[in-house]
C-alpha positions as CSV (number, residue, x, y, z in Angstrom):
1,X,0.0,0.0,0.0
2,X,1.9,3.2,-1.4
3,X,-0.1,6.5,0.4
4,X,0.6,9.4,-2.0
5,X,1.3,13.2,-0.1
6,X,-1.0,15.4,-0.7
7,X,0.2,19.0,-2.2
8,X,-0.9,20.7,0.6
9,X,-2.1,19.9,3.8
10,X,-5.6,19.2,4.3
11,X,-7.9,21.9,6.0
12,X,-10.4,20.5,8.3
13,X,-13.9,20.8,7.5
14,X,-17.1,20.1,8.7
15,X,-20.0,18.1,8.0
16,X,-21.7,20.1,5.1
17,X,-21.4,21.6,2.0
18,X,-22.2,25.4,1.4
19,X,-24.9,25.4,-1.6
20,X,-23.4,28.2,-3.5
21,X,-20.5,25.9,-4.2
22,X,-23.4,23.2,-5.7
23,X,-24.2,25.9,-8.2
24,X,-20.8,26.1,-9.5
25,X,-20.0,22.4,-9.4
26,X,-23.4,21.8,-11.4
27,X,-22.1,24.7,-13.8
28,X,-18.6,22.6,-14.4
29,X,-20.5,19.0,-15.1
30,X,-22.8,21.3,-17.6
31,X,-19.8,22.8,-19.7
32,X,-16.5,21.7,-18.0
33,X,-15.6,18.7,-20.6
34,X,-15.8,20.7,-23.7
35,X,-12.1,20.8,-24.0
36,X,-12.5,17.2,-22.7
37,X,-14.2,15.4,-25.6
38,X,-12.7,17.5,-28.1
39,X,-9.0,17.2,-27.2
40,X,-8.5,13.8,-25.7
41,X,-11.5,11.3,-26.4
42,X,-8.6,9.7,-29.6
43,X,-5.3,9.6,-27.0
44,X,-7.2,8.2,-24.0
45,X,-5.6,9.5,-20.7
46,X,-2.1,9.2,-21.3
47,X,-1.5,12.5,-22.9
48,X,-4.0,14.6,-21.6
49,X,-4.0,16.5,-18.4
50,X,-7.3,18.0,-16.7
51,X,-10.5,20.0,-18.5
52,X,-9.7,23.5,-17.1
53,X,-13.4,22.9,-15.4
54,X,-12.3,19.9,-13.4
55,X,-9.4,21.9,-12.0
56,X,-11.9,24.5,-10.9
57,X,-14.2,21.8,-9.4
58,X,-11.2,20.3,-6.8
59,X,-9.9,23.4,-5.9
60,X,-12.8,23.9,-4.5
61,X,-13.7,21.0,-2.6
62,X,-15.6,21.9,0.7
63,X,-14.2,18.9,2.5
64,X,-11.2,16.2,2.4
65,X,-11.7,13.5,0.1
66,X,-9.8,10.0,0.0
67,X,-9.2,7.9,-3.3
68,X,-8.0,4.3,-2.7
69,X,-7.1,2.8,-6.1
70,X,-6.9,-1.1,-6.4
71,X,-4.4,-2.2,-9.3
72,X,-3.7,-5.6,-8.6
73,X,-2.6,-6.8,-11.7
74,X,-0.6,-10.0,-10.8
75,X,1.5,-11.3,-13.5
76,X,0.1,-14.2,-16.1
77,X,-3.0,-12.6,-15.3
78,X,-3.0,-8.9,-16.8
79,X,-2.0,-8.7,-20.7
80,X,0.0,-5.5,-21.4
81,X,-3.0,-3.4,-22.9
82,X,-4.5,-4.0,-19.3
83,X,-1.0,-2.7,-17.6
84,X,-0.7,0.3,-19.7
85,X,-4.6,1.4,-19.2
86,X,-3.6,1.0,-15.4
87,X,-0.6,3.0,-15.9
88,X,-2.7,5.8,-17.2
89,X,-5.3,5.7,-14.7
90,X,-2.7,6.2,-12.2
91,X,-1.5,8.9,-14.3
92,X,-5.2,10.9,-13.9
93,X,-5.3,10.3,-10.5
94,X,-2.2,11.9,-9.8
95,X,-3.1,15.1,-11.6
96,X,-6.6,15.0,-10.1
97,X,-5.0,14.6,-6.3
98,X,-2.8,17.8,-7.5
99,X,-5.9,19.9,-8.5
100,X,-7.0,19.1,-4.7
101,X,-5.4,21.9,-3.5
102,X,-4.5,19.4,-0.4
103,X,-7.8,17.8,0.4
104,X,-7.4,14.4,-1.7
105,X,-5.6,11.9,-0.2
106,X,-4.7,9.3,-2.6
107,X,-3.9,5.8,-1.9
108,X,-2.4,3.2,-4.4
109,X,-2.9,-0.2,-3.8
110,X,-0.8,-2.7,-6.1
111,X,0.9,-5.5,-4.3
112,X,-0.9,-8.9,-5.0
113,X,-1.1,-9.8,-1.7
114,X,-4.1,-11.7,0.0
115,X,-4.5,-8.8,2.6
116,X,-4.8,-6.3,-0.9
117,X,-7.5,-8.6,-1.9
118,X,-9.3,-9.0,0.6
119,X,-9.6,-5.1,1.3
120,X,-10.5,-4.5,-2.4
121,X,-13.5,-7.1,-2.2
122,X,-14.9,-4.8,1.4
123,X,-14.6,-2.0,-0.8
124,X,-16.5,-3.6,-3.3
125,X,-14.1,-3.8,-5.7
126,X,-14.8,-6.9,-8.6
127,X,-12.4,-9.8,-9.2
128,X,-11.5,-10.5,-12.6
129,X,-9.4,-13.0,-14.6
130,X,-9.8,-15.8,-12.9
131,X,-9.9,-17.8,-15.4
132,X,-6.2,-16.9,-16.0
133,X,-4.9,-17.5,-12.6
134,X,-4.6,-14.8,-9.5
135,X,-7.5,-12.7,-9.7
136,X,-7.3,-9.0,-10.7
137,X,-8.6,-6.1,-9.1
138,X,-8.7,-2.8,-10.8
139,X,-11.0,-0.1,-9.1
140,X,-11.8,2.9,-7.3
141,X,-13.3,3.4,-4.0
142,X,-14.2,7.6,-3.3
143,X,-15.1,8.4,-0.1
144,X,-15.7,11.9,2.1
145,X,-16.9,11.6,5.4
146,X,-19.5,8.9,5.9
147,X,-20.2,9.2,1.9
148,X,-18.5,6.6,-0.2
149,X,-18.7,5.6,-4.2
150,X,-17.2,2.8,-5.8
151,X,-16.0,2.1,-9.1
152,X,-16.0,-1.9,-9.3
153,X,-13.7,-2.0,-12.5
154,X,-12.6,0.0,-14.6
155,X,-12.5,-0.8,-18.3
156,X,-10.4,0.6,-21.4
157,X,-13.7,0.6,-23.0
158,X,-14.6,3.3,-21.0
159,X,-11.3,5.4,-20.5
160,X,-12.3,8.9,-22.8
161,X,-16.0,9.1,-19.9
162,X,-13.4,8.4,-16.4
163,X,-12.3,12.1,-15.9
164,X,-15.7,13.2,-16.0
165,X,-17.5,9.9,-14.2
166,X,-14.6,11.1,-11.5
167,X,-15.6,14.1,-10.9
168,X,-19.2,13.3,-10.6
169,X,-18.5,10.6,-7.9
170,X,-16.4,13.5,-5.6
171,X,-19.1,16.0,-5.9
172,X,-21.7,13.2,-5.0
173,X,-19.5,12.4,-2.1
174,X,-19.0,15.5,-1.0
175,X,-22.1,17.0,-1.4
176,X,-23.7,17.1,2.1
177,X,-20.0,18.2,3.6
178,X,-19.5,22.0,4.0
179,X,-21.0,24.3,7.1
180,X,-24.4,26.2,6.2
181,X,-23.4,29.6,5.8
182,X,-25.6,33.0,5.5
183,X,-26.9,33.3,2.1
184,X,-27.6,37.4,0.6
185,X,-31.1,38.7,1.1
186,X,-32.6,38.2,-1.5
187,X,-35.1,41.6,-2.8
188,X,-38.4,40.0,-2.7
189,X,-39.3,35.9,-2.7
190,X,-41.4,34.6,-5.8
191,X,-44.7,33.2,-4.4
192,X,-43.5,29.5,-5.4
193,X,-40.5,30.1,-3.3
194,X,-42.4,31.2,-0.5
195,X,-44.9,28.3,-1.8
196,X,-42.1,25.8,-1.1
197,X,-40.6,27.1,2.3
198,X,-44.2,26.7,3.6
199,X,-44.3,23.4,2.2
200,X,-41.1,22.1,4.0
201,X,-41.2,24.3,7.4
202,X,-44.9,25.6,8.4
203,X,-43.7,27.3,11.4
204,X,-40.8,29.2,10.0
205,X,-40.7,30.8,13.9
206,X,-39.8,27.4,15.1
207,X,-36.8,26.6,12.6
208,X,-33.5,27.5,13.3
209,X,-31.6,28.9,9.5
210,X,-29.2,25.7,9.9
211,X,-31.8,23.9,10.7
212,X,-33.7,25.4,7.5
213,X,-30.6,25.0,5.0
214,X,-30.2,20.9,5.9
215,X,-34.1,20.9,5.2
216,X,-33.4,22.8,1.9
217,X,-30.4,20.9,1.1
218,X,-31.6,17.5,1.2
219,X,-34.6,18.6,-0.6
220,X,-32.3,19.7,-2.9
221,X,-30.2,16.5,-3.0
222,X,-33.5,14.8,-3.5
223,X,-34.2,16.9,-6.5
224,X,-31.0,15.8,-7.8
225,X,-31.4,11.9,-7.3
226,X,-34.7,12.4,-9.4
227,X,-32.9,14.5,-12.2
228,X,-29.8,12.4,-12.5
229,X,-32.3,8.8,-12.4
230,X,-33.7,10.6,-15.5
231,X,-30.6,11.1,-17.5
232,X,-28.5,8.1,-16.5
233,X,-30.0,6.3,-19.0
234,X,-29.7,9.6,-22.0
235,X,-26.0,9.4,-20.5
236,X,-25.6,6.1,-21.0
237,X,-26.9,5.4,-24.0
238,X,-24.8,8.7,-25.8
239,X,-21.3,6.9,-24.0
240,X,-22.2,3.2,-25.9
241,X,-23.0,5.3,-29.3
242,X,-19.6,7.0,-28.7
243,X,-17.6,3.4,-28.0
244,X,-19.5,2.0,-30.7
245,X,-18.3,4.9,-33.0
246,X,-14.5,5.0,-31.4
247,X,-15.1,0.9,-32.6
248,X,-16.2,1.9,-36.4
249,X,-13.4,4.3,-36.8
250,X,-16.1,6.4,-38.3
251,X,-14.6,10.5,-38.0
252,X,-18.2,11.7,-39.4
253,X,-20.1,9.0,-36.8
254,X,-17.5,9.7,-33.8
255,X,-18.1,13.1,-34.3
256,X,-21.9,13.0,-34.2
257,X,-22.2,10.5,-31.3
258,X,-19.7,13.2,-29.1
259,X,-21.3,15.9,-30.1
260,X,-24.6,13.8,-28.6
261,X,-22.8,13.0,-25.8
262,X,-22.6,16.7,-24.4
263,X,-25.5,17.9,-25.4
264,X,-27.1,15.8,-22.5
265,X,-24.4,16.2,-20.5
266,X,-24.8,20.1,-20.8
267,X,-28.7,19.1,-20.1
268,X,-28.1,17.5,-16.8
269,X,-25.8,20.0,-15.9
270,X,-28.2,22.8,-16.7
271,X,-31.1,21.1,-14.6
272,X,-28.2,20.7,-11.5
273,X,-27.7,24.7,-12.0
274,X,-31.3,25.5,-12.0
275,X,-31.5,23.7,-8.5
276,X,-28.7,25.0,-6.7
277,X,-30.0,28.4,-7.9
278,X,-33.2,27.5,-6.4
279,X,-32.1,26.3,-3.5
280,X,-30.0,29.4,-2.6
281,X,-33.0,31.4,-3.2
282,X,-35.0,29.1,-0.7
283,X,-32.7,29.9,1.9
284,X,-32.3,34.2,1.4
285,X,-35.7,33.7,1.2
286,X,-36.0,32.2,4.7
287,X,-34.0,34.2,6.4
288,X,-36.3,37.3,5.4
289,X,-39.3,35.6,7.1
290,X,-37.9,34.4,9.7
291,X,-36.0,38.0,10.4
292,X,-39.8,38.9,10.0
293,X,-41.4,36.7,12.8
294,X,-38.0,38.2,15.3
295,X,-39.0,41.6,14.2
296,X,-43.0,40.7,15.0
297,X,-42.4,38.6,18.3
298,X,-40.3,41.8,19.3
């Protein structure tokens, strides 16, 4: 087991994640793998460093997160294509544990031992291979807090989707770990704002704004399961066309089934924007009324 430094120390952090940030990460998984898809989906990994949008997105984590990566590859088990696909992952996760700006811990995890294994199958991490002898294990367990995501193996198959399917597994694991903070007044509250704060709290008098923002938040986080159930399947579906075209060798087909690709990934990432905006408004919003029920009780 080979820990890697992070850059920087991490900062402790609390519990919770600050919605504003929410906005911004939906904003980067809208546009943030232009450069992406356009630059690296033909070289793979190997050659290409981070979408400026991902960079953004981990330096600006609101809490530590730890990366364990399982490449257990034992020999007569692993061809070289499988090596070298490894050898590029670790390459990615080295440049995204430098983007962390301190707060990923990265953990590489490569010796065949039966210890290894053993922790890679808690983690849920699939065997492979074995068929051809020691099994294989090559996989990613992200975790923050209590919050934990696994990738059970990785493929070269899908190797142009893994920056982006990374980045979506930190900000789901780190999305209910930064401190509530105090959100701007806003001018005046829409009546479906208000409409939905009397929906979740009734008795605004008798709920505390921290206690308001975790309602909001996992309303939001709700909201979120229910948008991203919807497009998993749009997703999907756009990263087999893509595979299918990379397979062809089609330019005009590869092309088209990229260009597919992020239009619904812009979708999803427009529909996360919309609620973190909403859900920042839901919160100003509260703390008018409930600065209105002080001022009345006064």
């Amino acid at each position: 087991m080979k820990p890697n430094p992070p850059t920087n120390p991490a900062q402790p952090q609390s519990s919770r994640r600050h919605p504003l940030l929410l906005a911004v990460v939906a904003f980067a998984l809208g546009i943030g793998l232009t450069g992406f898809w356009f630059h690296s989906h033909l070289t793979g990994l190997k050659n290409s460093g981070l979408s400026a949008s991902t960079k953004n997105l981990l330096g600006q984590l609101a809490a530590p997160v730890t990366i364990r990566y399982y490449s257990i590859l034992p020999a007569g088990s692993a061809d070289e294509t499988l090596q070298a696909f490894s050898g590029r992952v670790a390459q990615l996760l080295e440049a995204v544990q430098a983007a962390g700006d301190g707060k990923i811990l990265l953990t590489t995890i490569d010796a065949p031992a039966e210890t290894n294994a053993t922790a890679a199958d808690a983690d849920g991490i699939q065997a492979f291979n074995l068929e051809k002898g020691a099994a294989c294990f090559l996989g990613l367990d992200v975790a923050s807090g209590k919050n934990q995501e696994t990738f059970a193996r990785l493929q070269p198959e899908w190797e142009p989707a893994l920056e982006y399917d990374l980045a979506r597994a930190i900000l789901r694991v780190t999305a209910a770990a930064a401190p509530a903070r105090m959100v701007p007044e806003a001018a005046k509250p829409s009546q479906e704002t208000i409409a939905t704060i009397n929906r979740l709290i009734p008795d605004v008098s008798a709920v505390s704004v921290e206690q308001a923002d975790q309602l909001f938040h996992a309303e939001f986080l709700r909201q979120c399961g229910e948008v991203g159930s919807e497009m998993e399947t749009q997703v999907k579906a756009a990263q087999e066309q893509m595979v299918q075209a990379q397979n062809i060798g089609s330019p005009a087909d590869l092309e088209a089934a990229r260009k597919n690709l992020l239009q619904v990934q812009l979708a999803q990432g427009d529909k996360y924007k919309a609620l973190a905006a909403q859900l920042q408004l839901q919160l100003a919003a509260f703390q008018q009324l409930k600065a209105g029920t002080n001022n009345t009780a006064k």
